[in-house]
C-alpha positions in Angstrom: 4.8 -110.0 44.3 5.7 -109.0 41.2 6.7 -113.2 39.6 2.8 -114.7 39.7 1.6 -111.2 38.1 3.8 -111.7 35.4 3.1 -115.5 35.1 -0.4 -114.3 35.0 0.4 -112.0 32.2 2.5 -114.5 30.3 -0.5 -117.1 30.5 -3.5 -114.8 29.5 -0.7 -113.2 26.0 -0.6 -117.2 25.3 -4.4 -117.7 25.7 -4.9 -114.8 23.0 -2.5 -115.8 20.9 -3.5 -119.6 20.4 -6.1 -119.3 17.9 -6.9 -119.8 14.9 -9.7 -119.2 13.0 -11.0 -120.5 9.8 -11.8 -117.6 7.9 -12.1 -113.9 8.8 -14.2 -112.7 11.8 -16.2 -110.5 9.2 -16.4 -112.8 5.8 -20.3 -114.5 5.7 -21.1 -117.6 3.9 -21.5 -117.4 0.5 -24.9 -118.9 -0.5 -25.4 -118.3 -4.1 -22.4 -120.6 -4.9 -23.3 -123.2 -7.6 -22.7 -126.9 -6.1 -21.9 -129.7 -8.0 -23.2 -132.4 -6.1 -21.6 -136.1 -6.7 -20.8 -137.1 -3.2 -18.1 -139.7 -2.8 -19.3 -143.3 -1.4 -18.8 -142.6 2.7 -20.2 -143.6 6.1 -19.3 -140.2 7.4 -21.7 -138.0 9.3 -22.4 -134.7 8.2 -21.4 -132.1 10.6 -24.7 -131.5 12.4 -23.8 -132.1 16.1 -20.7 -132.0 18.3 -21.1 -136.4 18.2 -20.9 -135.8 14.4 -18.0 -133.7 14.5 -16.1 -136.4 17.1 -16.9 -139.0 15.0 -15.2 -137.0 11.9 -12.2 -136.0 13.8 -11.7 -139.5 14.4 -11.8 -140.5 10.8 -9.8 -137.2 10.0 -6.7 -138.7 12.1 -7.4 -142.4 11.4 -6.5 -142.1 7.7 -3.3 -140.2 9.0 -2.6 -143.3 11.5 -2.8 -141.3 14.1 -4.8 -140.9 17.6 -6.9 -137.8 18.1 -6.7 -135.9 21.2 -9.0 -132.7 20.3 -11.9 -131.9 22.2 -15.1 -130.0 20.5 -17.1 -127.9 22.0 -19.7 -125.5 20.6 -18.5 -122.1 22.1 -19.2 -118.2 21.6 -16.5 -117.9 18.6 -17.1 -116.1 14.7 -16.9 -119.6 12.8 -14.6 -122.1 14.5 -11.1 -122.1 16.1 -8.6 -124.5 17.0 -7.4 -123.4 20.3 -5.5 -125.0 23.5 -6.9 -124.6 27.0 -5.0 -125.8 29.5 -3.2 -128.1 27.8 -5.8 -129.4 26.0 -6.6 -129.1 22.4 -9.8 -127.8 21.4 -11.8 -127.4 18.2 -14.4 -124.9 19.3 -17.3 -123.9 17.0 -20.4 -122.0 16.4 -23.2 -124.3 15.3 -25.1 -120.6 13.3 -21.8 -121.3 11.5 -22.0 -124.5 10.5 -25.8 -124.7 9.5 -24.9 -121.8 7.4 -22.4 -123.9 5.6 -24.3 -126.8 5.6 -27.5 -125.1 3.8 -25.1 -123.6 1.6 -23.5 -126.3 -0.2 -26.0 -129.0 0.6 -23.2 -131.1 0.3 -20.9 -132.4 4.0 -17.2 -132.4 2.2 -17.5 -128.3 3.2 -17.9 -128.7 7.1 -15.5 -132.0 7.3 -13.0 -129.7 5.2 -13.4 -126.9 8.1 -12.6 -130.0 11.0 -9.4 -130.6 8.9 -8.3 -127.4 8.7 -8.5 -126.5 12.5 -6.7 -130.1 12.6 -3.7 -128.8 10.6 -3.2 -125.6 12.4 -3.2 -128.0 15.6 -0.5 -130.4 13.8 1.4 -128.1 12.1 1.8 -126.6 15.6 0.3 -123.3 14.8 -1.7 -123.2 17.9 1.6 -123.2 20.1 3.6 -120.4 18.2 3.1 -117.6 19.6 0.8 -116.2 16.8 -3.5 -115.6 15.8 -4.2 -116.0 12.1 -2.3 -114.8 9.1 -2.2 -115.8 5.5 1.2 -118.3 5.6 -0.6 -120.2 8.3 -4.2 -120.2 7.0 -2.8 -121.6 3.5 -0.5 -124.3 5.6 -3.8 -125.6 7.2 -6.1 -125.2 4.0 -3.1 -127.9 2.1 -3.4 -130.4 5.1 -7.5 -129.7 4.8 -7.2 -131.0 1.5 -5.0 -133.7 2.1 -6.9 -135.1 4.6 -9.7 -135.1 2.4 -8.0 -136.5 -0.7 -7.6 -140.2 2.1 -11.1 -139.6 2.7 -12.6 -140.3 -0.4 -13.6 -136.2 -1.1 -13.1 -136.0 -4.8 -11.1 -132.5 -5.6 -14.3 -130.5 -6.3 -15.7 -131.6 -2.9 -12.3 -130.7 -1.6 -12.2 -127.2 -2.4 -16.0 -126.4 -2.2 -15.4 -125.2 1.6 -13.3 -122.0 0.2 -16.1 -120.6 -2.6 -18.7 -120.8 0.5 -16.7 -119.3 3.4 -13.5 -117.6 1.3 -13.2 -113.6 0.5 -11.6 -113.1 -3.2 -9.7 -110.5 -1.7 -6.6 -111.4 0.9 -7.0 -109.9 4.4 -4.1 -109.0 7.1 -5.3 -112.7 8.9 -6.6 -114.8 6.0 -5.5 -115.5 1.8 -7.7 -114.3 -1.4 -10.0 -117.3 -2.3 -7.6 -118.5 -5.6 -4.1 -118.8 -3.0 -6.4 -121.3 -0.7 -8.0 -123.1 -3.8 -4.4 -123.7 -4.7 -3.3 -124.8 -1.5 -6.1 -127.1 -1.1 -5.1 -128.5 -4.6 -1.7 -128.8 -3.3 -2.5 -131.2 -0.4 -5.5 -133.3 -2.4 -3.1 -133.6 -5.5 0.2 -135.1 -2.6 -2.8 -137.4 -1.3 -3.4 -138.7 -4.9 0.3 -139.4 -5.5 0.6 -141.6 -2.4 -2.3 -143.6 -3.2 -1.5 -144.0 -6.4 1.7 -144.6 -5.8 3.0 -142.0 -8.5 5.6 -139.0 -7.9 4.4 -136.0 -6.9 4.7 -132.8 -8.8 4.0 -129.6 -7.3 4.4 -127.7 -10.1 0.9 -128.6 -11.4 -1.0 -128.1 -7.7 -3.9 -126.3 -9.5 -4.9 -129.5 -11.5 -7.1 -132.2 -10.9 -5.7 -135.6 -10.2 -7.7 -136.7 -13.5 -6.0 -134.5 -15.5 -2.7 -135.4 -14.2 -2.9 -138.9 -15.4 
């Protein structure tokens, strides 16, 4: 009797520990924040409905040649979490969340970013180590975030305008200060850049703009 009641308790510490969320449970969107609006040219939806957010998810993994396999679903979570379910990877979210982002920057780069960095904690295989949220993590997902915006067309401002809505200036236990993800979203636009371009990287200059590495 005592094998399925620790399979049981094996499953349900896995459950708990699979995810991830995008910021902390406590941090509120930051509405005050001053958007520079210059939208790249793009067919992408904003993030207004779970259609919207399949239809970016598919463009998120298209531009990385690769097939998605994440299910959305609006769910009862702070912000949104990438989590897996039975196997199956999910990208659950709380639409109060989103709207609050979207009437904050007035601007959809924020709430695409937010898909791409429950993405990267999926691909970089957070969801299926054994851990929730901490800062290492948080900052590997933020760099693929801006990465996969950088192959998107987001120019670097539209990149990191997700982190001064939704970011803390100050580091938690789970989640970095707002300058470490800035950097690490600079990180992953500015690698992006380099391969389109076709120039070396350098990551020695992550905080820059690809226009003023040329």
């Amino acid at each position: 009797m005592k094998k399925p009641l620790l399979l049981i308790s094996f499953i349900l510490m896995i459950v708990c520990a699979y995810t991830q969320n995008i910021t902390g449970k406590k941090e509120v969107v930051n509405s005050s924040v001053i958007v520079k609006n210059d939208n790249a040219i793009t067919d992408l939806p904003g993030f207004t409905s779970t259609q919207d957010a399949e239809k970016i998810v598919f463009s998120i993994m298209d531009v990385l040649g690769l097939e998605p396999n994440f299910k959305i679903k609006i769910a009862n979570v702070p912000n949104v979490e990438a989590d897996i379910r039975h196997r199956q990877r999910y990208i659950l979210y709380n639409p109060e969340f989103i709207t609050q982002v979207n009437l904050a920057a007035k601007d959809k780069w924020p709430a695409i970013f937010i898909l791409a960095h429950e993405i990267g904690h999926h691909l970089n295989g957070h969801t299926v180590s054994g851990t929730n949220s901490r800062p290492g993590i948080e900052l590997e997902a933020d760099e693929f975030g801006g990465f996969g915006l950088c192959k998107m067309g987001a120019t670097f401002e539209q990149a990191q305008l997700a982190m001064h809505i939704i970011s803390n200036l100050q580091a938690s236990k789970t989640h970095p200060g707002r300058e470490d993800r800035l950097a690490a979203i600079a990180k992953g636009w500015n690698k992006a850049e380099a391969q389109i371009k076709g120039i070396t990287y350098r990551a020695d200059r992550t905080s820059q703009t690809g226009a003023e590495q040329n």
